[in-house]
C-alpha positions as CSV (number, residue, x, y, z in Angstrom):
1,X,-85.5,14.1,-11.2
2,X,-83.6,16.0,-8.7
3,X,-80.0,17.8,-9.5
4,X,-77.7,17.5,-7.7
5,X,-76.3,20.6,-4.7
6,X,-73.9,22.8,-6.8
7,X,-70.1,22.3,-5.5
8,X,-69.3,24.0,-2.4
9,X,-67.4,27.1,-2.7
10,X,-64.1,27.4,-0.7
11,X,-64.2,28.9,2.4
12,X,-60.7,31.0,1.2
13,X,-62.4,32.1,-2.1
14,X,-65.9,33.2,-0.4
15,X,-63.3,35.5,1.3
16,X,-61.6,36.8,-1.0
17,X,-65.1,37.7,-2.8
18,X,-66.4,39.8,-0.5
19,X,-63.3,41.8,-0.1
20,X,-62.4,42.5,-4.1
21,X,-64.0,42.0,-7.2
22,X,-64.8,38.8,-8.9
23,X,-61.7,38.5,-11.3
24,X,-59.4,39.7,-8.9
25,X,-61.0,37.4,-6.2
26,X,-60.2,34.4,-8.5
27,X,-57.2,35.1,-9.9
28,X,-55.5,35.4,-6.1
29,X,-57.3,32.2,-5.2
30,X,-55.9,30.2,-8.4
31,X,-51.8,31.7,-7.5
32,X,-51.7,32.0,-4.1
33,X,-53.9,29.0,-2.9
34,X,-54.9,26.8,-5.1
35,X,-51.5,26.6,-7.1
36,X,-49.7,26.9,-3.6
37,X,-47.8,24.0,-2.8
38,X,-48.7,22.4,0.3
39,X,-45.5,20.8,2.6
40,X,-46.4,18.5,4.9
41,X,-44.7,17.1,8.3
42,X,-43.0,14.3,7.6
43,X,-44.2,10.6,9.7
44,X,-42.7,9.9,12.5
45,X,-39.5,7.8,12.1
46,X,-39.3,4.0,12.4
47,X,-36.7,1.8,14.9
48,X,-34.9,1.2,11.4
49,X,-34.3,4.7,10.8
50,X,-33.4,5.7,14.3
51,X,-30.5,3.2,14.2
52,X,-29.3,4.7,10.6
53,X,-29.4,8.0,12.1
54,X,-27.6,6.9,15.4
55,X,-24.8,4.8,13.4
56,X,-24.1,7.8,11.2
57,X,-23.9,10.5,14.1
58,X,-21.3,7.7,15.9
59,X,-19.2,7.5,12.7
60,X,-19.2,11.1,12.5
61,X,-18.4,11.5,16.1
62,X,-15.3,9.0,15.4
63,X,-14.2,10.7,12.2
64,X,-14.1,13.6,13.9
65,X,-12.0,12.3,17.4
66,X,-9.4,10.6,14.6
67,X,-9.3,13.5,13.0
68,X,-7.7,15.3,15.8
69,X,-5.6,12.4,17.2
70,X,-2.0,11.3,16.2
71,X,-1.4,8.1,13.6
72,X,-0.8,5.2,15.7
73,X,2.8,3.7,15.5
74,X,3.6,0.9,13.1
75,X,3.9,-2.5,15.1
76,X,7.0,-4.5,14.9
77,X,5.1,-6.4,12.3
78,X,3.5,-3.9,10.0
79,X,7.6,-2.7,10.5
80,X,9.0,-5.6,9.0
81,X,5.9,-6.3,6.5
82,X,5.9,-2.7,5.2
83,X,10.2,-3.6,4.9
84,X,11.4,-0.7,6.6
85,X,14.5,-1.6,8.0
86,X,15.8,-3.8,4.8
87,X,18.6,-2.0,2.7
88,X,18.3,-2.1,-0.9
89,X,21.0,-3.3,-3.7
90,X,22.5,0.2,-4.2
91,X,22.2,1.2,0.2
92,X,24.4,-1.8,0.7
93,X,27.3,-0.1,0.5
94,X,30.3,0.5,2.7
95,X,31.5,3.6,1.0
96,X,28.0,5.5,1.5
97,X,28.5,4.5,5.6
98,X,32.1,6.4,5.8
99,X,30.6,9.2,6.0
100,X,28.5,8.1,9.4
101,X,31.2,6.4,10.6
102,X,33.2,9.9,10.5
103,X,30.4,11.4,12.5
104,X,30.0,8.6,14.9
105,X,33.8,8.8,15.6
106,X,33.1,12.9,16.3
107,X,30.2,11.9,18.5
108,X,32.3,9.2,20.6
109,X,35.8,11.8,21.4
110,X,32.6,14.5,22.3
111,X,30.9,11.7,24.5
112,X,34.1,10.1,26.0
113,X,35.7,14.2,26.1
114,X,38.7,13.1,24.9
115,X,41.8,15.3,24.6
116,X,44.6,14.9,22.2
117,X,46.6,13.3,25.0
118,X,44.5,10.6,25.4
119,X,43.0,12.1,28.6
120,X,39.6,13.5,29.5
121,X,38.8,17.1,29.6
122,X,36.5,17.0,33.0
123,X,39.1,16.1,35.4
124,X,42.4,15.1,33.0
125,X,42.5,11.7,33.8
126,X,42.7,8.8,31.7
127,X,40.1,6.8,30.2
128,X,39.1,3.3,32.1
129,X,36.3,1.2,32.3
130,X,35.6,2.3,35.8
131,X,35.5,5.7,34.6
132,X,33.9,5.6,31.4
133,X,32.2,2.2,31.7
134,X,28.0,3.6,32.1
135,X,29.1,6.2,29.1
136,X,29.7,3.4,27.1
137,X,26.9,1.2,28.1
138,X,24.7,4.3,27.2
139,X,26.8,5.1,23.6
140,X,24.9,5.1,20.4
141,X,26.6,2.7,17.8
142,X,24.6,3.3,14.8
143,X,27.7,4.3,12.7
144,X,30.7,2.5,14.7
145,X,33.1,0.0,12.6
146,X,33.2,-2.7,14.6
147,X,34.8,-6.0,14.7
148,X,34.3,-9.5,16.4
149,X,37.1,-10.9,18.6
150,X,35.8,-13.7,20.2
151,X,32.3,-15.6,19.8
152,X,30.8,-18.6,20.5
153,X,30.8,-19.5,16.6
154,X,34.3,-19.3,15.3
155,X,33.1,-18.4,11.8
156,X,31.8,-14.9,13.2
157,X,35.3,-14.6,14.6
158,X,37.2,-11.5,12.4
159,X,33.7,-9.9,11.0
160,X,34.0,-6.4,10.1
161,X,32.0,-3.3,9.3
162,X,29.7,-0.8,9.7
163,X,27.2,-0.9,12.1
164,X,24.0,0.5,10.2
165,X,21.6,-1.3,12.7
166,X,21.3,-1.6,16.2
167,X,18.7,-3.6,17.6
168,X,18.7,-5.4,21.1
169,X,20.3,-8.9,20.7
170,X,22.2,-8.3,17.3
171,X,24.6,-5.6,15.3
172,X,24.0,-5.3,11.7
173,X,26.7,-4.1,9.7
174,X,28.1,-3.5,6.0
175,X,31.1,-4.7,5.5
176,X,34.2,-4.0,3.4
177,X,32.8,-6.1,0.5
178,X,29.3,-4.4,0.6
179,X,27.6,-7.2,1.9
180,X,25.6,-6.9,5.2
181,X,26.4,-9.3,8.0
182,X,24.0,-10.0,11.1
183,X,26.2,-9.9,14.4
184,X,24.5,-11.2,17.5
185,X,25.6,-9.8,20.6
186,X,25.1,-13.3,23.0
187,X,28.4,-14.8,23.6
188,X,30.2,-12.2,21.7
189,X,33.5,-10.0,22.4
190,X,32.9,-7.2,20.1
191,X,36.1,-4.4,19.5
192,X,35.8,-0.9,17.6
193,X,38.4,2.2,18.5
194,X,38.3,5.7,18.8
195,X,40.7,7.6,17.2
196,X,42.5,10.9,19.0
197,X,41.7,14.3,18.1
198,X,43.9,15.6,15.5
199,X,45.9,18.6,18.4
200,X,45.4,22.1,17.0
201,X,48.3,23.5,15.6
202,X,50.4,27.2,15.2
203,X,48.7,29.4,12.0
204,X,51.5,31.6,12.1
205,X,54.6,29.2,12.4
206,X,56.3,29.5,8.7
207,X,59.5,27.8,8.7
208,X,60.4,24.6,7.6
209,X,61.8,22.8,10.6
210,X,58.7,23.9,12.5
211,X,56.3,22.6,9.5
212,X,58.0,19.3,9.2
213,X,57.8,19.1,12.9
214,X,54.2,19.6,13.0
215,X,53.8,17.1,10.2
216,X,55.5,14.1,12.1
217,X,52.8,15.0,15.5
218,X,49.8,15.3,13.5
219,X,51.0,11.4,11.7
220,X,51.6,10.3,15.3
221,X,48.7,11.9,16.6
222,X,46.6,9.9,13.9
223,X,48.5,6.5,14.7
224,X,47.0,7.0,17.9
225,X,43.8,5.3,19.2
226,X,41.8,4.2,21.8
227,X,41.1,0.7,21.4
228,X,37.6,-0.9,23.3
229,X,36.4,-4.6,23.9
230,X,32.5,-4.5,24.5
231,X,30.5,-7.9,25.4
232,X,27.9,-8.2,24.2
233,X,26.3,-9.8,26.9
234,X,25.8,-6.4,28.8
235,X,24.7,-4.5,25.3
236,X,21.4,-6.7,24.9
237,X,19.0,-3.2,24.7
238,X,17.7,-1.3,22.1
239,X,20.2,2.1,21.7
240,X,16.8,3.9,23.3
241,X,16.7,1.8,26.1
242,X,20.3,2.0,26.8
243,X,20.7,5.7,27.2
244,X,18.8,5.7,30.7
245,X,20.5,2.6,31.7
246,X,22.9,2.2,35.0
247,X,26.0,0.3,34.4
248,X,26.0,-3.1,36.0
249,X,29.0,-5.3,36.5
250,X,28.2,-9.0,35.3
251,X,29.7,-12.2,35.7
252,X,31.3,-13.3,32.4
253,X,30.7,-17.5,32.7
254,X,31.6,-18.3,28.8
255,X,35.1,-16.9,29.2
């Protein structure tokens, strides 16, 4: 009965024989190749996987581009979804607005460059819609207290307030009662004034006749005001679009 071949040495271990001693020969062969762990290329990738990896390098690429670019506007209906333009119970208020309407009136004599006259300070002359008519048009009247004259709905006619809203067909406002009004601008003959600037007056005058004086100008100086009719036929823009607007004149048929 025949044995069978003894197991054939590895070709690494035969090496490492002949070059140092039998013990030392197998204990380098048992740590450094026999223990040694073995990494292997991995297979090549299937269609499957090369998709994965392309739709993760295009989201990358795309995290990466929105990363850098500015959020995208709100539409006008994610605006009124989100509720961005609705005043709450304790905004509604037309004490809270005085305070805008004082800077609007500020803004309007700087606009209009009104004097305490009642004249303009480019060329001294009076204020007219020829004049002043495209400076108008152009006005910003978030802040003015307006009030209707004439409409094609007689119940709108003697609305008051605050205009807290100006969009391109209608003025919303708070009025004296807190309650806010919708104004629309078709058909409409809207009127708001401008009051004078207060005239500067003399630090160093001390007597009486001279105060009193000064006391009865500066009352008539605040009785005075320039008064303005708007239609709102020629306002129907939003304030933004309005400010690079030429003034037209326009046939006013539902007079």
């Amino acid at each position: 009965m025949t044995q069978p071949p003894p197991p054939k040495q590895h070709i690494a271990q035969t090496l490492l024989t002949r070059a140092h001693p039998p013990e030392t020969a197998e204990t380098l062969f048992t740590e450094r190749i026999k223990q040694k762990p073995l990494y292997l290329r991995p297979t090549s990738p299937t269609a499957s996987d090369n998709r994965t990896r392309r739709r993760h390098h295009r989201l990358r690429k795309k995290e990466y581009f929105l990363r850098k670019q500015r959020p995208k506007p709100l539409s006008a209906k994610e605006k009124r979804a989100s509720g961005i333009y609705e005043l709450g119970e304790g905004e509604a208020k037309y004490e809270v607005f005085r305070g805008l309407n004082a800077l609007w009136v500020r803004y309007m004599q700087d606009v209009l460059d009104l004097r305490s006259d009642g004249s303009t300070g480019a060329g001294g002359g009076m204020v007219t819609a020829l004049s002043h008519g495209s400076k108008l048009v152009s006005a910003d009247f978030h802040g003015a207290e307006i009030e209707v004259v004439r409409s094609g709905c007689a119940g709108r006619v003697g609305m008051r307030g605050i205009v807290v809203r100006d969009t391109k067909f209608t003025f919303v406002v708070v009025t004296e009662k807190d309650e806010v009004k919708t104004i629309p601008k078709e058909q409409t003959i809207i009127r708001f004034r401008v009051p004078l600037p207060k005239p500067a007056t003399d630090a160093d005058a001390d007597a009486d006749a001279d105060t009193e004086m000064r006391e009865d100008e500066q009352k008539q100086s605040e009785a005075k005001e320039l008064v303005f009719e708007i239609h709102g036929n020629q306002f129907q823009n939003r304030a933004v679009d309005r400010a690079h607007k030429k003034f037209k004149w326009r046939n006013v048929e539902y007079l």
